[in-house]
N, C-alpha and C positions, 0 to 999 in steps of 0.2 A: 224667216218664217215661210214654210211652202205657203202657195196657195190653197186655199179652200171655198170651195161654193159659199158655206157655210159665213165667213165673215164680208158678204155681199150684202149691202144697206139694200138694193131696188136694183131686182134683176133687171130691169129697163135703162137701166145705168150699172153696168158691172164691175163697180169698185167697190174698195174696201169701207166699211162703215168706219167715222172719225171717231167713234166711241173706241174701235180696235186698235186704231192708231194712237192713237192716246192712254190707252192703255199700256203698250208695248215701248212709248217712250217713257211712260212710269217706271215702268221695270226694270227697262236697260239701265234708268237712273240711278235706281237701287241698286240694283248689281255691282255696276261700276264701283258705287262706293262702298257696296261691301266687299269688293276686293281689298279694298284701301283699311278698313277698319271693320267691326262686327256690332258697330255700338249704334247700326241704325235702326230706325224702330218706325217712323211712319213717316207717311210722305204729308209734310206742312200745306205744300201749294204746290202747284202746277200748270204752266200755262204754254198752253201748242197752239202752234202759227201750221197753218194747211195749206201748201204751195202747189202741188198740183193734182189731182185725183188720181187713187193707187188701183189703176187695173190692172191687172190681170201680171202674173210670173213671181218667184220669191221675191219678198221684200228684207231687203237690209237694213240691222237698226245699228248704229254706233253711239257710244256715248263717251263722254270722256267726264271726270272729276274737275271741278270750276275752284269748290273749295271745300275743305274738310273743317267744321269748324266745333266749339265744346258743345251749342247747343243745335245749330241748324250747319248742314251740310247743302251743298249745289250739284249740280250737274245738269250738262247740257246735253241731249240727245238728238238724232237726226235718222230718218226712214227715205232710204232709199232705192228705186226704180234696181232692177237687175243691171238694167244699163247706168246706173249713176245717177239719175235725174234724181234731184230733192223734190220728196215729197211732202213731208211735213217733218217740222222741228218744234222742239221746246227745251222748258227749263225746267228742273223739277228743285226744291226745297224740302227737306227731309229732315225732319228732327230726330237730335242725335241721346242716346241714354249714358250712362254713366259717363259723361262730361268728353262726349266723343273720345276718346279712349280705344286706340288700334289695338287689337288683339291675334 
Protein backbone atom coordinates (compact mmCIF):
# COMPACT_ATOMS: atom_id res chain seq x y z
CA UNK A 1 0.00 0.00 0.00
CA UNK A 2 1.66 3.56 -0.96
CA UNK A 3 1.93 5.98 1.55
CA UNK A 4 -0.54 8.66 2.20
CA UNK A 5 -0.73 11.74 4.47
CA UNK A 6 -4.06 10.83 4.84
CA UNK A 7 -3.76 7.29 7.04
CA UNK A 8 -1.37 9.53 9.64
CA UNK A 9 -3.12 9.07 13.43
CA UNK A 10 -0.98 12.58 14.77
CA UNK A 11 1.15 14.51 12.55
CA UNK A 12 3.45 15.07 15.61
CA UNK A 13 4.01 11.25 15.39
CA UNK A 14 4.03 10.25 11.57
CA UNK A 15 2.72 6.78 11.44
CA UNK A 16 0.35 4.89 10.30
CA UNK A 17 -2.96 4.83 12.46
CA UNK A 18 -3.50 1.06 14.12
CA UNK A 19 -7.17 1.22 12.97
CA UNK A 20 -5.39 1.19 9.21
CA UNK A 21 -3.27 -1.48 9.98
CA UNK A 22 -5.84 -3.57 11.19
CA UNK A 23 -7.86 -3.17 8.74
CA UNK A 24 -5.45 -4.16 6.00
CA UNK A 25 -4.64 -7.45 7.95
CA UNK A 26 -8.46 -7.97 7.88
CA UNK A 27 -8.42 -8.03 4.21
CA UNK A 28 -5.36 -9.70 3.11
CA UNK A 29 -7.10 -12.36 5.47
CA UNK A 30 -9.99 -12.48 3.49
CA UNK A 31 -8.28 -12.45 0.24
CA UNK A 32 -6.09 -15.12 0.85
CA UNK A 33 -8.82 -17.25 1.65
CA UNK A 34 -10.84 -16.23 -1.03
CA UNK A 35 -8.18 -17.53 -3.22
CA UNK A 36 -8.66 -20.78 -1.57
CA UNK A 37 -12.50 -20.92 -1.74
CA UNK A 38 -15.54 -18.19 -2.38
CA UNK A 39 -17.67 -19.47 0.44
CA UNK A 40 -16.32 -16.65 2.90
CA UNK A 41 -18.82 -14.24 4.09
CA UNK A 42 -17.42 -12.32 7.48
CA UNK A 43 -14.69 -11.97 9.45
CA UNK A 44 -15.73 -13.80 13.09
CA UNK A 45 -12.67 -12.30 15.08
CA UNK A 46 -9.71 -10.72 14.84
CA UNK A 47 -6.84 -10.07 16.81
CA UNK A 48 -3.35 -7.84 15.84
CA UNK A 49 -0.30 -7.65 17.81
CA UNK A 50 1.73 -3.98 16.89
CA UNK A 51 5.50 -4.49 16.72
CA UNK A 52 6.73 -1.46 15.80
CA UNK A 53 5.28 2.12 14.44
CA UNK A 54 4.59 2.22 10.43
CA UNK A 55 6.32 5.40 9.35
CA UNK A 56 6.60 6.58 6.57
CA UNK A 57 7.48 4.39 2.70
CA UNK A 58 4.98 1.43 1.14
CA UNK A 59 3.81 -0.91 3.58
CA UNK A 60 3.71 -4.70 2.76
CA UNK A 61 0.96 -6.91 3.96
CA UNK A 62 1.27 -10.96 3.39
CA UNK A 63 -0.83 -13.46 4.54
CA UNK A 64 -0.97 -16.91 4.26
CA UNK A 65 -4.35 -19.64 4.86
CA UNK A 66 -3.85 -21.40 8.54
CA UNK A 67 -6.94 -23.40 7.92
CA UNK A 68 -10.06 -23.65 5.62
CA UNK A 69 -12.55 -25.09 7.59
CA UNK A 70 -16.91 -26.05 7.02
CA UNK A 71 -17.80 -23.32 9.34
CA UNK A 72 -14.79 -20.80 10.39
CA UNK A 73 -11.68 -20.36 8.22
CA UNK A 74 -8.08 -18.74 9.63
CA UNK A 75 -5.42 -16.86 8.51
CA UNK A 76 -2.49 -15.19 9.54
CA UNK A 77 -1.28 -11.94 8.24
CA UNK A 78 1.75 -9.79 8.58
CA UNK A 79 2.61 -5.56 7.57
CA UNK A 80 5.71 -5.03 6.70
CA UNK A 81 8.51 -1.95 6.68
CA UNK A 82 9.73 -1.62 2.88
CA UNK A 83 12.89 -2.71 4.47
CA UNK A 84 11.37 -5.97 5.96
CA UNK A 85 11.00 -4.85 9.58
CA UNK A 86 7.50 -6.48 11.07
CA UNK A 87 5.25 -4.13 11.97
CA UNK A 88 2.27 -5.60 12.99
CA UNK A 89 0.66 -9.03 12.66
CA UNK A 90 -2.58 -10.95 13.31
CA UNK A 91 -4.96 -13.50 13.00
CA UNK A 92 -8.17 -13.22 11.57
CA UNK A 93 -11.35 -15.98 11.92
CA UNK A 94 -13.85 -15.81 9.07
CA UNK A 95 -17.01 -17.47 8.93
CA UNK A 96 -17.41 -19.62 6.29
CA UNK A 97 -21.35 -20.04 4.05
CA UNK A 98 -22.47 -22.96 2.49
CA UNK A 99 -20.34 -25.47 4.50
CA UNK A 100 -16.92 -23.90 3.32
CA UNK A 101 -17.38 -25.36 0.03
CA UNK A 102 -14.31 -24.23 -2.81
CA UNK A 103 -15.71 -22.95 -5.79
Amino acid sequence: MPWRDEIVSNPRIPSVHGGVLASLIDLAGMYVLLTRTRAVSATASLHVDYHRPASGGPLHIHARVVKIGRTLSVADSEVRSPDDVLLASGRGSYLMRDGGIAT
